[in-house]
N, C-alpha and C positions, 0 to 999 in steps of 0.2 A: 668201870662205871656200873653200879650196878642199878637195877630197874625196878628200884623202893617203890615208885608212884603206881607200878601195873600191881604190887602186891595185895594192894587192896579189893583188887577185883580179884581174891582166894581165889589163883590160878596156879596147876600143877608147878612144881616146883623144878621142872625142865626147861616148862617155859619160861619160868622168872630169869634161868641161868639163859635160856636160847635169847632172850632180848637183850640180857646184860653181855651177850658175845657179839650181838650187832650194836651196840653201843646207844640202845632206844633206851630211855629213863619216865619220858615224859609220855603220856598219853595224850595223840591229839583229841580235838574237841568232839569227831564220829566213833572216836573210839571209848571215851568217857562217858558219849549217851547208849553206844550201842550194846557195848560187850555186857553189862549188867539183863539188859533185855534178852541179848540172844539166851546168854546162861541160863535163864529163868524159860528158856521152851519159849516165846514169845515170837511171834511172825514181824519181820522189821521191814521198814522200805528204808534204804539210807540212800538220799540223793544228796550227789556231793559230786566235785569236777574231781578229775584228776589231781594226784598229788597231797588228798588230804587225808591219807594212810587208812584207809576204806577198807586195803586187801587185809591188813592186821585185823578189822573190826570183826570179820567173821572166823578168820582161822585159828585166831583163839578160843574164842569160846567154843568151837565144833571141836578143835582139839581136845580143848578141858574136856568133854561131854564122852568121849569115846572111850567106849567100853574093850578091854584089850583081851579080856575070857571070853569074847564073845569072837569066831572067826567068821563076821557077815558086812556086807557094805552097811555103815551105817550113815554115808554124808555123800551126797554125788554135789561137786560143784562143775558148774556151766560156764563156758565162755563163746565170745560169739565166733572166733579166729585158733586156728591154729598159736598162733603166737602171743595171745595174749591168755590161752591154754597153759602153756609151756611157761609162760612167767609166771601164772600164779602156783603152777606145780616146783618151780624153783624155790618161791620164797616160802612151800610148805616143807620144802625137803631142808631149809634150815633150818626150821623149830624141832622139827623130827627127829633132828639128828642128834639131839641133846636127848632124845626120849634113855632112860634106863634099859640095857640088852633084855633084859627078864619080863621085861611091860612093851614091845616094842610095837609102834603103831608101824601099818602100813597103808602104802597109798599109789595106786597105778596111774599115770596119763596118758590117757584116751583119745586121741586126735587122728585124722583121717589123714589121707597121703602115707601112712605107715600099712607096713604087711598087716590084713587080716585075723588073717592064719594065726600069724604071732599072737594078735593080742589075744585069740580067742581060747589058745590054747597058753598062755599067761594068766590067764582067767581061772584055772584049774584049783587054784589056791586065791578064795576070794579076798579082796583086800577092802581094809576098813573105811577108805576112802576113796574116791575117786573122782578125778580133774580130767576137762576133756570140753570137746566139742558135743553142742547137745546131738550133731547129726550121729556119729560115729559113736555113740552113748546107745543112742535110741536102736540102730542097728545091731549092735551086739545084746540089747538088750529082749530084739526079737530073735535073736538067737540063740535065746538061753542060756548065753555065755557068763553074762553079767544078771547077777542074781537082786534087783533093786526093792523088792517088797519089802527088805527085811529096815530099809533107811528109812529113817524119820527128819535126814536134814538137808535139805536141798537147796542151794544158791543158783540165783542166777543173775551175775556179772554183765555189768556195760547191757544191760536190758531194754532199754532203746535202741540201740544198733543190733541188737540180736531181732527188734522187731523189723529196723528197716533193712536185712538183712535175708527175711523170712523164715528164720529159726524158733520163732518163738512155739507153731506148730510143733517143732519137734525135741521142745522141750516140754511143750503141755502134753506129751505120748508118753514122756520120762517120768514127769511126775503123777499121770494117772496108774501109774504100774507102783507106787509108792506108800508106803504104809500109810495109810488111813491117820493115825494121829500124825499128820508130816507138818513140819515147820519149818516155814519156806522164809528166805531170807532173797531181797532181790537191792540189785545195788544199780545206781543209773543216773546218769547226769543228769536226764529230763525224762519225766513222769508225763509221756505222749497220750490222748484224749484213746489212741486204739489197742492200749497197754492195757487199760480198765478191766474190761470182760475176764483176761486172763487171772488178775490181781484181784479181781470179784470170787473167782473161781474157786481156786485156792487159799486164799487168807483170812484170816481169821480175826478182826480187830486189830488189823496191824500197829504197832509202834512207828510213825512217818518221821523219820529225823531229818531234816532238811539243813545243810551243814555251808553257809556260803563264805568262800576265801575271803579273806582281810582285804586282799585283793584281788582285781579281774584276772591277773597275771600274777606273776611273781616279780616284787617290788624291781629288782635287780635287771629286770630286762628292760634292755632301752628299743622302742620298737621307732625302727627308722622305715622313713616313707624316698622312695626314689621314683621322679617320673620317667617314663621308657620315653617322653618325649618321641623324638620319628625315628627311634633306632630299630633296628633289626633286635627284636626280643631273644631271639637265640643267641645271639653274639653279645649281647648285653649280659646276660646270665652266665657266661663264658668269662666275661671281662670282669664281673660283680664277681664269684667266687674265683679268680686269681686274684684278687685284690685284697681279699681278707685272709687270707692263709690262716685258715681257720685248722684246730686242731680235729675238729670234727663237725663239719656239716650237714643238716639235712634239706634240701631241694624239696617243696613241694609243690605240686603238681596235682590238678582236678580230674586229670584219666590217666589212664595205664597208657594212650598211644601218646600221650604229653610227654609220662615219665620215661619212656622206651626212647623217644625225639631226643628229650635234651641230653638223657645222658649217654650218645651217641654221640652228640656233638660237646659235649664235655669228654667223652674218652679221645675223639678224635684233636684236643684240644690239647691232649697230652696229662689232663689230671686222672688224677686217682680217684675213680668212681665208680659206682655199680648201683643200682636201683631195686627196690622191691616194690611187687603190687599183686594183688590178686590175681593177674593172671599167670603168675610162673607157678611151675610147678615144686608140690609141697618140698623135695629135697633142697632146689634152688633155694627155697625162701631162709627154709635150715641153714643151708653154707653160706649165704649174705648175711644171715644176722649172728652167725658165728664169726666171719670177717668183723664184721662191727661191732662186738663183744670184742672180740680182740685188736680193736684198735689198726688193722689191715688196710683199711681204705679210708681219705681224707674228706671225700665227701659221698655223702648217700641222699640219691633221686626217689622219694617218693610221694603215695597217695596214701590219701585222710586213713588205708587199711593201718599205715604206722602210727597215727596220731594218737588211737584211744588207747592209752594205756600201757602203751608197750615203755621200758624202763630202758633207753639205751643211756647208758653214762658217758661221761666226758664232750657232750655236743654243746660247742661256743657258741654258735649261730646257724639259723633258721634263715632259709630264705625261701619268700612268695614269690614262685614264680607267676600265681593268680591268685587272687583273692578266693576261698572258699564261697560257695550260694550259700552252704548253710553255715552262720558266723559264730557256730558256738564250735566248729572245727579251728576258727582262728586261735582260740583259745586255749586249743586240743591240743594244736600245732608246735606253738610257742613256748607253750606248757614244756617243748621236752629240752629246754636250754633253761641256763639259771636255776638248777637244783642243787640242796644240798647246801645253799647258801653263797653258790658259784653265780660269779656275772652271768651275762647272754645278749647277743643283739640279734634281735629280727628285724631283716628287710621284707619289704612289699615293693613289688616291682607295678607303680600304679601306673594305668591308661585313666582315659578319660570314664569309660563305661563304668570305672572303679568307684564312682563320686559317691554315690548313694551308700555304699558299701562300706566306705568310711565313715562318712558322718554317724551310721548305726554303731561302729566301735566307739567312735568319739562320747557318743551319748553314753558310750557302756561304761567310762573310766579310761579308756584307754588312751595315754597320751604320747601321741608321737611327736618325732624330730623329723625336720627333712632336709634333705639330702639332694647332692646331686654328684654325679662323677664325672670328669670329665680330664681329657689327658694324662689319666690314671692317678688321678687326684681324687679325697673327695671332697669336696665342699660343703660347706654347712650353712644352709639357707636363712637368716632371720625371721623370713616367715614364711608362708607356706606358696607353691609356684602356682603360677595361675590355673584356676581349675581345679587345684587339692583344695579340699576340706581345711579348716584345722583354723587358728587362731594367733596372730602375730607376735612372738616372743622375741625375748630378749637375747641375743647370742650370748652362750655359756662355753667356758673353757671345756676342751676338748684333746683326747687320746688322740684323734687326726684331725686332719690340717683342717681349719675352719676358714671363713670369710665371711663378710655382707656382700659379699658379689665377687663380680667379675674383678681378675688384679688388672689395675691400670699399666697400660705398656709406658714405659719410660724412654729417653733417651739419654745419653751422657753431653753435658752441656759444656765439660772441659776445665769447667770448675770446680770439680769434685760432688758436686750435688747433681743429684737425678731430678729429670723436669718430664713432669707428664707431656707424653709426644702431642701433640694437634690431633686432632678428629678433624676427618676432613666433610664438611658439612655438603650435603648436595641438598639442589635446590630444593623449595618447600619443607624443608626440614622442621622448621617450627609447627610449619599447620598440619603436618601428618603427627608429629608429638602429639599436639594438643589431640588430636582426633582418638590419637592411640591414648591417653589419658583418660580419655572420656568415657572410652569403650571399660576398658578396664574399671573406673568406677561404677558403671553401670551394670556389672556382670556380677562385682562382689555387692550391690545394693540385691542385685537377683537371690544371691544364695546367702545372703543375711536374712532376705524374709523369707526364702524360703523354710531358716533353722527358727525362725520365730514362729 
């Protein structure tokens, strides 16, 4: 298939062949407004959520722009993570690889938890680009190892979480060491009110392309609501992934000692798990997400560190083990099932303190199903359990087992026909109903006007 649509943006003819090997023909919608901008020298902001092919918007056109008789940095791109470093230095080491031997770009990444020494003296031969961590950037760059005055193209990636992360200092150190005409490209979900100063600082009449999904999510994900009701949440989470035998998993969890917890008690459970989070060290996070690249382990425990950005392929289902405080993670989360055109189901494992939490998804598009499991069944509710948010639907055919309730127990009556057994009434049964009726329309009159 080759990539007719990207040739209109007159880009090297490596790249036409490097997209036509990844089987991209179509230019998405940030890539259609961007790439003409970036080429033209032009400062960009592109806010867009994950998945709406952002990393291509810039690495073409810096591509295109690089001068190969020249041996000096001429592009430093930023990311907030280790890991989400390493993935945009992969998807650059594909286009690259198509480069002609006689014209060849090159391009080092620069991330901390790695030897020093090494990278300082890999630096000997400067390379035309460089990917990395702004912190391990800026250190080598007071080291005189990494030579950055000579670049005029600097990105800086997922640039909300690099603020609330406290990076953005040490990439405003990168960029003031940077050639005076620099043209700063910054990409980020949300454009934070304490972002400004820095985007004041350096930019120049920026180009703002603000790029929003067709949908919240990706149509394909069925996002299923389950209450923990009064179960032990550890044992619930244990019972919910044996039950999906999912081909790949990810748990998420709001701290590091959450994500350590459960999948403790998911290895002691006997599954195939392992977890990642900001507080392991840089090797470990390496060999877990090389596990999970390789398809090694069936489900992965982690925190919102995995949500932004990072590309793991083949993940069926997403499970909350809590709802995110900040709800554009929900999004982040979810984001990483149903790609590529593939299904996805997310669960949310809800409590009560969840209620608020949902109705702001609900407002957002988001429409859930709900659920319940119970004797390793799962059930499929008509409408939502008392308590959950959400709106009374119509039961719809279902991949597993559904109901409008509870199955009625039967007897055999000898006749060949089954006869619903007796319920044995104790006394005041009627006036405690009535009471329990009453209650229950009085709770949903509460959170109907409370949504009005």
């Amino acid at each position: 298939m080759e990539a007719t649509n990207f040739k209109r943006f007159e880009l090297k003819p490596f790249l036409i062949e490097a997209l036509s090997a990844q089987r991209f023909s179509l230019p998405t919608e940030i890539q259609e407004r961007l790439i003409p901008a970036i080429k033209n020298g032009k400062d960009v902001i592109g806010q867009s959520q994950t998945g709406t092919g952002k990393t291509l918007s810039f690495l073409l056109p810096i591509l295109d722009k690089i001068d190969t008789t020249k041996d000096e940095v001429q592009a430093v791109i930023t990311a907030p993570t280790r890991e989400l470093a390493s993935q945009l230095f992969d998807e650059l080491k594909k286009l690259i690889e198509h480069c002609p031997e006689d014209n060849m770009i090159h391009a080092k990444l620069l991330v901390g938890g790695t030897d020093r020494q090494r990278a300082i003296d890999s630096l000997k031969n400067q390379p035309h680009i460089v990917v990395g961590t702004a912190g391990r950037i800026g250190d080598l760059v007071d080291e005189k190892a990494l030579l950055v005055y000579t670049a005029s193209m600097l990105v800086v990636d997922e640039a909300d979480q690099m603020l609330d992360m406290g990076f953005i200092a040490d990439v405003d150190k990168v960029a003031s060491r940077m050639a005076e005409n620099m043209q700063m490209m910054v990409f980020s979900a949300t454009i934070p009110e304490k972002l400004q100063p820095f985007l004041k600082k350096y930019m120049n009449d920026p180009r703002h392309v603000q790029v929003e999904p067709k949908h919240v999510t990706a149509s394909k994900i069925e996002h299923r609501i389950v209450p923990l009701r009064n179960r032990d949440k550890m044992k619930f989470v244990v019972e919910l992934a044996e039950s999906i035998n999912p081909y790949l998993a990810i748990v998420f969890t709001n701290t590091k000692e959450q994500a350590d917890e459960v999948t403790k008690v998911m290895q002691e459970a006997g599954l195939n798990v392992d977890c990642i989070h900001g507080g392991l060290q840089p090797r470990q996070r390496k060999q877990i997400m090389k596990q999970v690249k390789e398809v090694k382990m069936q489900y992965l425990v982690a925190t919102d560190l995995a949500a932004r950005g990072l590309d793991v392929k083949g993940v069926t289902h997403i499970i909350n083990f809590g709802l995110p405080k900040d709800l554009d993670f929900y999004v982040h989360r979810v984001g990483r099932t149903a790609r590529a055109g593939a299904d996805g189901i997310a669960y949310t494992i809800f409590e009560q303190n969840d209620q608020q939490a949902v109705e702001k998804l609900l407002k957002r598009g988001i429409k859930f199903t709900y659920y319940d499991f119970k004797k390793g069944e799962w059930l499929k509710l008509d409408k939502p359990p008392l308590g959950v948010p959400g709106k009374r639907q119509k039961p719809t055919s279902n991949q597993e087992a559904t109901t409008k309730g509870p199955k009625k127990e039967t007897v055999n009556t000898g006749t060949g026909k089954a006869k619903a057994k007796p319920k044995k009434v104790k006394p005041g049964y009627k006036k405690k109903a009535k009471f329990k009726q009453a209650k229950e329309a009085q709770r949903e009159r509460r959170i109907s006007s409370r949504k009005k």
